[in-house]
Every structure is written in C-alpha cells, then in structure tokens.
C-alpha positions as CSV (number, residue, x, y, z in Angstrom):
1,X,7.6,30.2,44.5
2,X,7.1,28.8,41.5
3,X,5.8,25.5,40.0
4,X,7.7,23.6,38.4
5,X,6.2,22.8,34.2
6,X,7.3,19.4,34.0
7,X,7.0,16.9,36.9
8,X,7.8,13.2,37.5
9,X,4.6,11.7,37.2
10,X,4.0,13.8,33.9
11,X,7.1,12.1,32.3
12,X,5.5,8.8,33.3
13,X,2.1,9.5,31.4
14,X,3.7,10.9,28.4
15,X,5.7,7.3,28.7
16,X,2.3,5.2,28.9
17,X,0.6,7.3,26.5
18,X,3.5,6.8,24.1
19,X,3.9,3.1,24.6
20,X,-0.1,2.7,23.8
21,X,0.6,4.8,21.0
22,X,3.1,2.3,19.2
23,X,1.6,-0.6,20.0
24,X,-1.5,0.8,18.8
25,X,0.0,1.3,15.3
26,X,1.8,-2.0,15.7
27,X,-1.7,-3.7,15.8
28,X,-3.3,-1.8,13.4
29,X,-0.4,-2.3,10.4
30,X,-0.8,-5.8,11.1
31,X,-4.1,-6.6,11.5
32,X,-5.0,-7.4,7.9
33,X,-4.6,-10.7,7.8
34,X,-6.3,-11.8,4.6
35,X,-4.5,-13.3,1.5
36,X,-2.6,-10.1,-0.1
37,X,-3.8,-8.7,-3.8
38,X,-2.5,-6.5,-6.6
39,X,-5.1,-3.9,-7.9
40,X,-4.1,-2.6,-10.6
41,X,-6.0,0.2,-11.7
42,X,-6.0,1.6,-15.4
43,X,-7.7,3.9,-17.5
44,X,-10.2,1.0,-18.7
45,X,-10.6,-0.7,-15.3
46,X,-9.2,-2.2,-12.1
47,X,-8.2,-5.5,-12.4
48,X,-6.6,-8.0,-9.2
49,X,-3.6,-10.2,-9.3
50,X,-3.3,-12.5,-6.2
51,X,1.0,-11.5,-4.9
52,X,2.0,-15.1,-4.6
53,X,1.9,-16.0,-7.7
54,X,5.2,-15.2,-9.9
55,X,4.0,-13.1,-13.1
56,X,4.7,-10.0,-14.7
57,X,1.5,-8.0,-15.9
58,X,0.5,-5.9,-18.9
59,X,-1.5,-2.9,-18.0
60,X,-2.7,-0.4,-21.0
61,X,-2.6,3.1,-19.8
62,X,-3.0,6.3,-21.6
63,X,0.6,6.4,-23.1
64,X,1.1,3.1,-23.6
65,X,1.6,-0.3,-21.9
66,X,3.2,-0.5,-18.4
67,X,4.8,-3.5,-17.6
68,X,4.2,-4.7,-13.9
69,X,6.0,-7.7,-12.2
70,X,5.0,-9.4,-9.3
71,X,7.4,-11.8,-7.5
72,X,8.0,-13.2,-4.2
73,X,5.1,-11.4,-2.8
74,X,5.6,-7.9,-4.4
75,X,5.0,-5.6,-7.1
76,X,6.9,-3.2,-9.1
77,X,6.8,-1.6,-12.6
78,X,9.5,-3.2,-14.8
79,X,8.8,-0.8,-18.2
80,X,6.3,1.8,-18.6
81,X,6.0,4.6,-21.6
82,X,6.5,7.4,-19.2
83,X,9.2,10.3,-20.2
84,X,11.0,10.6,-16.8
85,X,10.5,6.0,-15.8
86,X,10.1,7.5,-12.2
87,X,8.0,4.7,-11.4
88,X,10.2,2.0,-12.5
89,X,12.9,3.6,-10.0
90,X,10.0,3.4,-7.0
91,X,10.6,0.8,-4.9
92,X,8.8,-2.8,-4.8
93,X,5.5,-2.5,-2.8
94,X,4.2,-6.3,-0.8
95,X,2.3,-4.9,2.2
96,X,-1.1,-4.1,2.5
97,X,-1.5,-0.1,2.3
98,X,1.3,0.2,0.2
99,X,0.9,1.9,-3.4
100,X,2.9,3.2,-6.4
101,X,1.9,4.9,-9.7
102,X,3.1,6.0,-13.0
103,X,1.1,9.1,-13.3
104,X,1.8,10.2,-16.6
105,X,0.1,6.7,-17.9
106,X,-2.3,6.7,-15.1
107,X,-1.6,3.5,-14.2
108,X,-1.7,2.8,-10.2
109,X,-1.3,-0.3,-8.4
110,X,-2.1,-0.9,-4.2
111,X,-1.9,-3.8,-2.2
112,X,-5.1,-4.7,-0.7
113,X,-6.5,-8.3,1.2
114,X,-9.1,-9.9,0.1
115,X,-10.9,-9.0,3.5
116,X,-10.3,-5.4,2.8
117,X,-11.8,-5.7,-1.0
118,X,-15.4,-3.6,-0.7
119,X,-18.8,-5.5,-1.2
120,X,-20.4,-5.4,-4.6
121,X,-24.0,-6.1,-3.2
122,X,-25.8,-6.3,0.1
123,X,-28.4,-8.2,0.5
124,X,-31.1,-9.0,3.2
C-alpha cells in the first residue's frame, strides 16, 4: 500500500501558511507611516526633499547636473547628462522603499520616512 504525498489537511496548512504569508508582507509594506522624504544622494552629499511639496531639484553628479522633479507625492529624473537617459525612462518612485538611479552620474534618489531616517547621535 502506499501513502499517499499530498493529503487534505496538508493543503489546508500550506493555505494558512500562505494567507499569514501575505498579510504578513501586507503589514510590513505599510507599516511606515511617517511623513515620506526624497534622499537624494550625489557625489558631494545626500541631501532630503520632503515629497509633498511640488519642486523640481538640481543634483550635481559626476557628469553633470541631473534634473529631479518631485510632484504629487513622487519623484522622477526629468534631464540628466547620461549617454543612454535610462533613468529618465524609469518610472516615478512615491513609496517608501522605492529607489531609482542614474548610474553613470552617480546620482541615486530613495524614498525614505522621516521615522526610518537613522540617528545622528545617542545620547544617555
């Protein structure tokens, strides 16, 4: 006789397990609740743009100067001295986690919250 690999009550722990699984990710994606920022991080620093605030953003790379807009509660690269302009094609980024670059100017910007931005100093 042999037993069978799969079995009814295996299906329904793969289903649990699977449910937990998504609303575990759910959760986690939006659990940053703090006020959304643009880092924009260049050869000569990182600097932070709060997203809901219209304005469109000069950031000196190592080509050149990329320009970045923010609007409605996103960022994207409008212009950049690049060769290929992939990262003007890349799509708008406006949630926490997300992140684009023009790599050939070394220009990257990320959305962060202000709850996620690291601590300059601890003290006791």
């Amino acid at each position: 006789m042999r037993a069978a690999f799969f079995r009814p009550l295996d299906a329904c722990l793969l289903a649990v397990y699977l449910a937990a699984l998504a609303a575990s990710v759910l959760l986690l994606r939006g659990a940053r609740t703090g006020t959304p920022l643009l880092v924009v991080g260049t050869p000569g620093g990182e600097y932070v743009y709060p997203l809901d605030k219209d304005r469109t953003v000069a950031a000196a790379g190592a080509l050149g100067t990329s320009l970045i807009v923010i609007q409605d509660g996103s960022a994207s690269f409008a212009d950049s001295p690049c060769p290929n302009h992939l990262c003007v094609q890349s799509p708008a980024i406006s949630r926490g986690g997300d992140w684009t670059a023009c790599l050939p100017n070394q220009v990257f910007i990320r959305i962060e919250t202000d709850d996620e931005r690291p601590l300059d100093a601890v003290t006791r």
